[in-house]
C-alpha positions as CSV (number, residue, x, y, z in Angstrom):
1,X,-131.2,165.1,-154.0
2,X,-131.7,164.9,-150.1
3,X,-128.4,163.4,-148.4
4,X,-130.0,163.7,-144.8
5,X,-129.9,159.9,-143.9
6,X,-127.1,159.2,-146.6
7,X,-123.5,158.4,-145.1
8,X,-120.7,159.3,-147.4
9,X,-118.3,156.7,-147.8
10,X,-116.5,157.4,-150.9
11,X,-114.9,160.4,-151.8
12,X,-112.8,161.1,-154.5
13,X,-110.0,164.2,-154.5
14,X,-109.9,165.3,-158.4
15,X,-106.9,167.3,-159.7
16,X,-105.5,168.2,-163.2
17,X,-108.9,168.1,-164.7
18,X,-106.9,170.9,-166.5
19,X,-103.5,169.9,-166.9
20,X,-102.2,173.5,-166.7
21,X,-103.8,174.0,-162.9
22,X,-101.4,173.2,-160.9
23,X,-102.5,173.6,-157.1
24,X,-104.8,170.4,-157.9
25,X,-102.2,168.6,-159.2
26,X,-100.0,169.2,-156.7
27,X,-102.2,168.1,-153.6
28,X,-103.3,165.0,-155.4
29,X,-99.7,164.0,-155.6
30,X,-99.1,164.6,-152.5
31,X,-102.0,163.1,-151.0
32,X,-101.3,159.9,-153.4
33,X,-97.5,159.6,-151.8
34,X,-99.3,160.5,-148.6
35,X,-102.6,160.2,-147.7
36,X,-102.3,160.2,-144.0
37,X,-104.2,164.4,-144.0
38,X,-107.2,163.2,-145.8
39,X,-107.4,159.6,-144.4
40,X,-110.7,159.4,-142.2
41,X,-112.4,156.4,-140.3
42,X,-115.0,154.7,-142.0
43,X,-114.5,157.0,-145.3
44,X,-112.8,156.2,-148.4
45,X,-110.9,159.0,-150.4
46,X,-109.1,158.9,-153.2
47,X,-106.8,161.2,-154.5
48,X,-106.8,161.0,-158.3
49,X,-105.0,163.1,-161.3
50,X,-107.7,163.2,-163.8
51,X,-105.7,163.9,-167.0
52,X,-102.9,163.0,-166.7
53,X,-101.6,163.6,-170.4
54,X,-102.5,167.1,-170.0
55,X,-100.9,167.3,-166.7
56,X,-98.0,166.0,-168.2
57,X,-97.7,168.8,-171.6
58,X,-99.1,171.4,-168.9
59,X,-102.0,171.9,-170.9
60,X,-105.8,172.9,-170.6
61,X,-106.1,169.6,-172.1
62,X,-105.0,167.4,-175.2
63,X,-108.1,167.4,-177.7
64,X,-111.4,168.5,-176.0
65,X,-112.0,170.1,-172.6
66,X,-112.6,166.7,-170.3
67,X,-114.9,169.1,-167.9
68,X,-117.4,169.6,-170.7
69,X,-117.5,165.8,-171.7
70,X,-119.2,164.0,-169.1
71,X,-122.7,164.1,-171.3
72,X,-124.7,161.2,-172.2
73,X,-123.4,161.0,-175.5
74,X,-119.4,161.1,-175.1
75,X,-119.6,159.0,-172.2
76,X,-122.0,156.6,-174.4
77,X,-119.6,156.7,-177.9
78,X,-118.3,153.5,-178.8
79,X,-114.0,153.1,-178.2
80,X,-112.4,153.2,-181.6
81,X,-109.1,154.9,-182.7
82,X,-110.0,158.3,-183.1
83,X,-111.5,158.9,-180.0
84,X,-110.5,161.9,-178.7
85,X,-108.7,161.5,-175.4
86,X,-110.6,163.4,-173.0
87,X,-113.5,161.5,-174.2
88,X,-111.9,158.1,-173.9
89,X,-110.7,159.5,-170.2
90,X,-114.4,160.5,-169.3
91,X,-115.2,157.0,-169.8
92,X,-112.9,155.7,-167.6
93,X,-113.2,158.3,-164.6
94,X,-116.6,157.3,-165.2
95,X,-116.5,153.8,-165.0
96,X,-114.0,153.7,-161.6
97,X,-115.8,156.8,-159.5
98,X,-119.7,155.9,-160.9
99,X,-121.3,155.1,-163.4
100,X,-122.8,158.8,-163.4
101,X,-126.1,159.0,-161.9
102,X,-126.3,155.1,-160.2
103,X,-126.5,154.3,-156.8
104,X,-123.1,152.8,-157.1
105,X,-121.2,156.2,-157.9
106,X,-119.0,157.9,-155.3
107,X,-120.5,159.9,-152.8
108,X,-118.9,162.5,-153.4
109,X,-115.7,164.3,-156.0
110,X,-114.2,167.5,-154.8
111,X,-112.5,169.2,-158.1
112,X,-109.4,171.2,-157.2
113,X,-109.0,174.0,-160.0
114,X,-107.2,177.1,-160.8
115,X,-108.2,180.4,-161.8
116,X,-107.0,183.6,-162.7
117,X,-110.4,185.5,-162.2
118,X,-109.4,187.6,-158.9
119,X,-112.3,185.4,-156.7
120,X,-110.3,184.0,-154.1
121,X,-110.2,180.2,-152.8
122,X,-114.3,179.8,-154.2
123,X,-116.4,176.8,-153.8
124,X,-118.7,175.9,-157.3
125,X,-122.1,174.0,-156.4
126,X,-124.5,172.6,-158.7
127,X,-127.3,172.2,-156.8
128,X,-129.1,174.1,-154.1
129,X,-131.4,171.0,-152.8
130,X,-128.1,168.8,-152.0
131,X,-128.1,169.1,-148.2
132,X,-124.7,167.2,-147.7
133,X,-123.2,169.9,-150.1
134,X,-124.9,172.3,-148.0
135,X,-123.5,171.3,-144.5
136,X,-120.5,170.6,-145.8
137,X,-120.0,174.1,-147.7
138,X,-121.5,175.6,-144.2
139,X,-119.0,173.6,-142.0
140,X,-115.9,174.9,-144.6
141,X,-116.6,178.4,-144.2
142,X,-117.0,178.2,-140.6
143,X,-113.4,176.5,-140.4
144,X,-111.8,179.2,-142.4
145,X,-113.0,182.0,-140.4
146,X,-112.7,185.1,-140.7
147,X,-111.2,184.4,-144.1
148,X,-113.9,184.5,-147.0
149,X,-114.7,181.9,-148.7
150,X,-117.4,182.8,-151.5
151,X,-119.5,180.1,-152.4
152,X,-121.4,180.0,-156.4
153,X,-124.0,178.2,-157.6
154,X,-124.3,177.4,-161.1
155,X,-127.5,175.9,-161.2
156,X,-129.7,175.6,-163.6
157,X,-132.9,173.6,-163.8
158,X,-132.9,172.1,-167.1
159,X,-129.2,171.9,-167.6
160,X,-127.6,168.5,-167.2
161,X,-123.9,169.1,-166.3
162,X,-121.0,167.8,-168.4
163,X,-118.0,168.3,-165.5
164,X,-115.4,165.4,-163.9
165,X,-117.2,165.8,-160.6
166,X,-120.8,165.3,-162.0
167,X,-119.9,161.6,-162.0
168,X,-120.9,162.1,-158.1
169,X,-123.9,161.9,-155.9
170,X,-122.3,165.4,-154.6
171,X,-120.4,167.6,-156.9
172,X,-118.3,170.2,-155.4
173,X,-115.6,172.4,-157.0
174,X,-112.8,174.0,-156.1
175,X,-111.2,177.4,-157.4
176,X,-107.9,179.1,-156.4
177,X,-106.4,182.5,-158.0
């Protein structure tokens, strides 16, 4: 997935993927009562609290993990009643920020998350052939200078990931101890 003549236009700011990580949370409501720090010409963002029930029992989540249910199959299942609720939100997220792997989807989802593993402010990637991703990780570590900012890759090559920000052309996470 080569970005090297791709603008990005859309990008979407992701928080409370788990509602009991609040730094995430807490941006995106700021940024959504004030946008003015992530507002850039010529580029849409959108700051967006992605479960919000969760967010609001300060929970992981209510029945299922929503960054594990971004498959084929949940994102496929019909709507009835019993729907669990991440799934049913999956859905959604998916229909306003994609549909996951079209041309349509948003350029790019930046998922703020918390951690309590001692690694710092750490950017997750999914994909070593991304160039955007690339630059842009490259370009972030030189701003923050001299503080670290580790960078891991969870790629595999026949694993077809599940998270909120695979909805994107350009997944990128975000973890804070």
């Amino acid at each position: 997935m080569s970005s090297a003549c791709a603008r990005v236009r859309r990008v979407a700011l992701f928080g409370g993927t788990h509602g009991n990580e609040l730094s995430g949370v807490l941006l995106v409501r700021r940024w959504q009562q004030d946008g003015a720090e992530i507002q850039r010409p010529g580029v849409e963002v959108k700051p967006f609290l992605a479960n919000p029930r969760a967010v609001e029992r300060c929970a992981r989540y209510i029945d299922c993990d929503l960054n594990r249910v971004f498959d084929p199959h949940s994102l496929g299942r019909p709507v009835v009643e019993d729907i669990p609720y991440e799934v049913r939100r999956a859905q959604e997220i998916n229909h306003i920020f994609g549909p996951k792997g079209s041309d349509d989807a948003y350029d790019l989802i930046f998922d703020l998350h918390n951690t309590t593993s001692n690694m710092g402010g750490t950017i997750i990637l999914e994909n070593s052939r991304d160039d955007f991703t690339i630059q842009m990780v490259h370009y972030i570590k030189n701003a923050l200078a001299p503080e670290p900012c580790p960078v891991l890759l969870i790629e595999h090559p026949s694993l077809k990931y599940a998270t909120t920000r695979s909805v994107a052309k350009h997944p990128v996470g975000k973890y804070q101890t």
